[in-house]
C-alpha positions as CSV (number, residue, x, y, z in Angstrom):
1,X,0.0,0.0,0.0
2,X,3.1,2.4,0.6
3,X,4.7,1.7,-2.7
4,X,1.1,2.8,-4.7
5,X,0.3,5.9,-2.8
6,X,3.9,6.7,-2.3
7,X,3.7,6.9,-6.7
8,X,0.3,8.1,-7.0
9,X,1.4,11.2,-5.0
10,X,4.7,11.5,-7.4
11,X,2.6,11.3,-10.1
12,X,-0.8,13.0,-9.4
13,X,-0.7,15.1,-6.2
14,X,3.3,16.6,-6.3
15,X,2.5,18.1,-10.0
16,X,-0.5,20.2,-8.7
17,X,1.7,21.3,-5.9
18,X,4.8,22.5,-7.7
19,X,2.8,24.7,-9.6
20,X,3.5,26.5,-6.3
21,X,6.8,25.3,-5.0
22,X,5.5,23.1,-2.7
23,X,5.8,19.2,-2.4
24,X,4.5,16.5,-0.3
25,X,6.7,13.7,1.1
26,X,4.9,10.6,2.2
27,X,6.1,10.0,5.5
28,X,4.0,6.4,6.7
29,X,1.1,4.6,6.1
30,X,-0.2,2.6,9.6
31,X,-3.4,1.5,10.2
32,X,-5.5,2.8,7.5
33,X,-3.9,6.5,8.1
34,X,-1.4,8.3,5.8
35,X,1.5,10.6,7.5
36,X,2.9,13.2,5.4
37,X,5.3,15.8,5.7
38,X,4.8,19.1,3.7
39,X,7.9,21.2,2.0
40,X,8.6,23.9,-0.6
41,X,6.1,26.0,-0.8
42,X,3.5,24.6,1.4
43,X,5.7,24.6,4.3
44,X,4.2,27.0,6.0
45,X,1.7,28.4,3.9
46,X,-1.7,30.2,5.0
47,X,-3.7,27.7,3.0
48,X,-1.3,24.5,3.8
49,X,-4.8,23.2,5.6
50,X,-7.0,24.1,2.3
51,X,-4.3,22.0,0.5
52,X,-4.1,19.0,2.8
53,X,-8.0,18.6,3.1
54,X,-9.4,19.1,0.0
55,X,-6.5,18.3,-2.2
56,X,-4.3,15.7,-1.0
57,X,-6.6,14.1,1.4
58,X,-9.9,14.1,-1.1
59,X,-6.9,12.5,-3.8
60,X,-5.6,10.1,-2.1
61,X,-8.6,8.8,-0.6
62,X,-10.9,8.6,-3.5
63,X,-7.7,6.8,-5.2
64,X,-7.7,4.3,-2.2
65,X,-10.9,3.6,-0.2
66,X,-9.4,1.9,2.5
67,X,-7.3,4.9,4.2
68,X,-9.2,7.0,6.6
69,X,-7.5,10.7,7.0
70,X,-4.0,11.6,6.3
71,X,-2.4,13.5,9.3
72,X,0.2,16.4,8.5
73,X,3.2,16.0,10.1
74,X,4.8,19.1,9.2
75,X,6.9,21.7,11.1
76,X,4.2,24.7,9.6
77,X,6.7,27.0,11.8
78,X,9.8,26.3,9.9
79,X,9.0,27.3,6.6
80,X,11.1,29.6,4.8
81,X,9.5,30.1,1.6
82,X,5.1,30.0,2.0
83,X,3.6,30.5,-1.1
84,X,0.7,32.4,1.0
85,X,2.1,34.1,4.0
86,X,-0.2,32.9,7.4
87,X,-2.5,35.1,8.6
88,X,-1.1,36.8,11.7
């Protein structure tokens, strides 16, 4: 299961990203839950929440039923490049 969503987000979720210098790293898969780490772009990004839930977490879920949520593991605070700066 790791192998197929570990290419489906190379090949379908990672293009639609980079459009905005962002990338998403697949971190795990355990128990029916997907762990991912944001970079690039997202990293930080006002909308990194608008990105994770109704692009990469409608994606990979409608690809493959079985996974439940996909939890962001991401250090938000550490970005260095946000494509939108967070609200303050």
């Amino acid at each position: 299961m790791r192998r197929k969503i570990q290419k489906f987000i190379e090949a379908e979720i990672n293009p639609a990203v980079s459009a905005h210098g962002g990338m998403i790293e697949l971190i795990d898969v355990m128990n029916n839950v997907v762990y991912v780490r944001m970079g690039g772009g997202c990293q930080g990004c006002g909308m990194a929440s608008v990105t994770l839930r109704s692009g990469v977490e409608r994606m990979i879920i409608d690809e493959f039923p079985s996974i439940e949520k996909i939890v962001d593991q991401t250090d938000h605070g550490s970005g260095d490049n946000p494509y939108y700066k967070p609200a303050k």
